[in-house]
C-alpha positions in Angstrom: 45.1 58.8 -50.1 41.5 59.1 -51.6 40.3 62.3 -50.6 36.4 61.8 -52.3 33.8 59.2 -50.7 33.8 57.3 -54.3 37.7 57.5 -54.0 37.1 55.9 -50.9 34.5 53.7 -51.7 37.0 52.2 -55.0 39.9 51.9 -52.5 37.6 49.3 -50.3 36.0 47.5 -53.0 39.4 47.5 -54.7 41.0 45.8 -51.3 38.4 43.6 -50.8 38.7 42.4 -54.8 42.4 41.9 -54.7 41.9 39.3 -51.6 38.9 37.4 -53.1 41.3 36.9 -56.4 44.2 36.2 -54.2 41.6 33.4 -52.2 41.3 32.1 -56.0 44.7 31.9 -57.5 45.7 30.0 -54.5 43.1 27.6 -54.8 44.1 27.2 -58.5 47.5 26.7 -57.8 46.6 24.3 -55.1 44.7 22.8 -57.5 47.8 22.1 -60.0 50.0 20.9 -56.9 47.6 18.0 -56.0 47.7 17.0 -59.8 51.7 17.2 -59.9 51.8 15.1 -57.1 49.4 12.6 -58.6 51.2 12.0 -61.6 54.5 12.4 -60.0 53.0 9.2 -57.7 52.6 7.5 -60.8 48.9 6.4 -60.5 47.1 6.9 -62.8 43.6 6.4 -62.1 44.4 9.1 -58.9 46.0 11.1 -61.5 43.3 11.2 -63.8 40.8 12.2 -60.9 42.8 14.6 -59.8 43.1 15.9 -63.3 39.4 16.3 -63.9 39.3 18.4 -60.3 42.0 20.6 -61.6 39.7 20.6 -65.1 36.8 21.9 -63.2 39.2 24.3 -60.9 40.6 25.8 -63.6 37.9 26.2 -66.3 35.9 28.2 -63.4 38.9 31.0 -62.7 39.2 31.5 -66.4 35.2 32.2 -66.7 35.5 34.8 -63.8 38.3 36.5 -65.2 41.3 35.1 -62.5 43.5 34.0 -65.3 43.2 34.5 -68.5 41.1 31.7 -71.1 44.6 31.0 -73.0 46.2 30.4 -70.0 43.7 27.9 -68.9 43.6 26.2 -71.9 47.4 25.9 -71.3 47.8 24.6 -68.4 45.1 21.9 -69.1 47.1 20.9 -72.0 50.1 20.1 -70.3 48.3 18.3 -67.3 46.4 16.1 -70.0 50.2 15.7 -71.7 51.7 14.5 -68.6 48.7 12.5 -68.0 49.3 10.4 -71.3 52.8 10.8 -71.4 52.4 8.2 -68.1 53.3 4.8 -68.8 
């Protein structure tokens, strides 16, 4: 238990910054689903939307620091492969 006021002060901010991250990942991995399902459908126009979504999604948890930029770039590239890899 912190035992200071800044120990105590970190331990709050450092609750309240784990559940605004948490609030992002799932929105990112949400994100993801909705494009699975897309392609999965087989549409493609509705795949490609939901791929620029998921773009825009996951470009913006990279920049604040979510995920990491690699990882981003990643996953993008293997939603834009399954994209093209639709007949």
């Amino acid at each position: 238990m912190a035992n200071s006021a800044q120990a105590r002060k970190r331990a709050r901010q450092a609750v309240k910054r784990r559940e605004h991250n948490f609030s992002l990942r799932s929105k990112l991995r949400t994100a993801i689903k909705y494009m699975r399902k897309a392609i999965e459908s087989g549409d493609k126009p509705a795949a490609q939307a939901a791929f620029n979504d998921s773009v825009r999604v996951v470009d913006s948890i990279a920049d604040k620091g979510i995920i990491h930029k690699n990882k981003a770039a990643r996953s993008k590239s293997r939603l834009s492969a399954a994209i093209k890899s639709m007949a």
